[in-house]
C-alpha positions in Angstrom: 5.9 16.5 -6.1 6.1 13.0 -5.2 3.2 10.7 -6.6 0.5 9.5 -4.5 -0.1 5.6 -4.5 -1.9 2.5 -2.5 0.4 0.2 -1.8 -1.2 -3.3 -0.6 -0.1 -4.6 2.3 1.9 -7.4 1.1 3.9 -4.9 -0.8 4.6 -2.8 2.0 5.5 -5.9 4.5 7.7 -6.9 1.4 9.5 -3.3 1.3 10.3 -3.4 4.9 11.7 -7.2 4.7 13.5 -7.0 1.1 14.7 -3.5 1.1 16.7 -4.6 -2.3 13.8 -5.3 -3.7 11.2 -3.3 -6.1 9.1 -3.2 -3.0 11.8 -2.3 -0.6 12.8 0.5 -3.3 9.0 2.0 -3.1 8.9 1.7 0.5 12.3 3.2 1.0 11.2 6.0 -1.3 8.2 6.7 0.9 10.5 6.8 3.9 12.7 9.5 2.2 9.5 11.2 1.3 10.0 10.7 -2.4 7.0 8.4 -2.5 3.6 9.5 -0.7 1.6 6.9 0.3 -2.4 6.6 0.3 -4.0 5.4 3.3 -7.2 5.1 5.1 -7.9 4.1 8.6 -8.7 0.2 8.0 -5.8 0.2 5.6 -3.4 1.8 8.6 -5.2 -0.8 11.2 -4.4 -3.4 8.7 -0.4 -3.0 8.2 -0.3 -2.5 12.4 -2.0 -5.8 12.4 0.3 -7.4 10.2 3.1 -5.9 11.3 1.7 -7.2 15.0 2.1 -10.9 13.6 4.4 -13.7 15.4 5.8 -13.7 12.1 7.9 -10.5 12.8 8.9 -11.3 16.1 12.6 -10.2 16.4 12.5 -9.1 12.4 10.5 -5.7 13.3 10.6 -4.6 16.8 7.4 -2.7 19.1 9.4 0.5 18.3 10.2 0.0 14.8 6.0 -0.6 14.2 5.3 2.3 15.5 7.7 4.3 14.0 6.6 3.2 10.7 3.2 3.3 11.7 3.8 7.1 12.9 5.5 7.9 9.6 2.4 6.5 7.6 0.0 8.6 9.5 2.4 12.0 9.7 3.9 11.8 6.0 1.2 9.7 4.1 -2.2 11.1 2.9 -5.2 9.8 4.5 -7.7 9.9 1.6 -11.6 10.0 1.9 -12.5 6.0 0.4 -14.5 6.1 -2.6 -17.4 3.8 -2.8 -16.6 0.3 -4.4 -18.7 -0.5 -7.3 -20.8 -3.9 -6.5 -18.8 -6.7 -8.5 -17.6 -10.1 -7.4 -14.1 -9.5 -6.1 -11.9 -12.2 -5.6 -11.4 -11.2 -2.3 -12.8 -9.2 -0.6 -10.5 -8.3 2.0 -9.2 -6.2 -0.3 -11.7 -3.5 -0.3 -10.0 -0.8 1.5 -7.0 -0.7 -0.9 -9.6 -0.3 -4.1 -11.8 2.1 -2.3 -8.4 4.6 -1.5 -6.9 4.0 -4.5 -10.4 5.0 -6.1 -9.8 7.9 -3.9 -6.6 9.2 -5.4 -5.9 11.5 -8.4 -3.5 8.9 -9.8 -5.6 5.8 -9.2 -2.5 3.4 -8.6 -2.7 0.5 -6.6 1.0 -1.7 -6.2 0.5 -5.1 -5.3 2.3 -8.4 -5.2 -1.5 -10.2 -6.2 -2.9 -8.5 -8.9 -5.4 -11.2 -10.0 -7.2 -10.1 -6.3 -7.6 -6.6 -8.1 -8.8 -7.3 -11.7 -12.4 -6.0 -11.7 -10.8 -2.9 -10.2 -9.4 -1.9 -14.1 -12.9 -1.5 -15.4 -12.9 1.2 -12.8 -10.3 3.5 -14.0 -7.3 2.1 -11.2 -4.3 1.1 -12.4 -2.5 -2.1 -10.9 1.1 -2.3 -10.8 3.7 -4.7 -9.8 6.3 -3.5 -7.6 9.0 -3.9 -10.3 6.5 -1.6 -12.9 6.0 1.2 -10.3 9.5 1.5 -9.7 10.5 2.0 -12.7 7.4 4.2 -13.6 7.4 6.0 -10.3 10.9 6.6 -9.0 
């Protein structure tokens, strides 16, 4: 069964723009449904935001967001957050991601900024680099 993982939304912004990257790799293996991603609803709001951005004009078209928005909800898990223990987070924007990832089996959380996520390892979440989960996950 495929693993179960958080992916922050740089990483998954990064997947869909460098698909010969790590990040493209995990993103393409969520797409070929060898990958399940983790999600909640202000994480999902948050990569349609993103992918919303001028930025992504003519890179990502309407239709392409919402197909990958569509897959996300249809093929990824929505998971119940967990509550965030009270620390001083770096930045707290980040939230969501901690609280799903707290909400997983696995605990993994992939992100291009892990110093953002560093209290999160007292916690029992384990913070991986694109390049790491690849080659631990696929």
């Amino acid at each position: 069964m495929a693993k179960v993982v958080v992916l922050d939304t740089c990483v998954f912004v990064a997947g869909l723009l460098s698909p010969r990257k790590s990040a493209g790799a995990l993103v393409s293996a969520f797409f070929s449904d060898r990958l399940r991603l983790a999600y909640t609803e202000p994480i999902l709001a948050e990569y349609a935001e993103v992918l919303e951005r001028p930025d992504f004009v003519g890179i990502i078209t309407p239709a392409d967001r919402i197909g990958i928005i569509l897959k996300v909800r249809s093929s990824g898990v929505r998971i119940e957050p967990s509550a965030v223990p009270s620390v001083r987070w770096p930045d707290p924007d980040d939230l969501p991601f901690v609280a799903a990832a707290l909400g997983t089996e696995d605990k993994l959380l992939v992100t291009l900024n892990p110093r953002d996520f560093e209290p999160a390892a007292a916690f029992g979440l384990q913070i991986m680099s694109p390049a790491l989960a690849k080659l631990k996950l696929l």
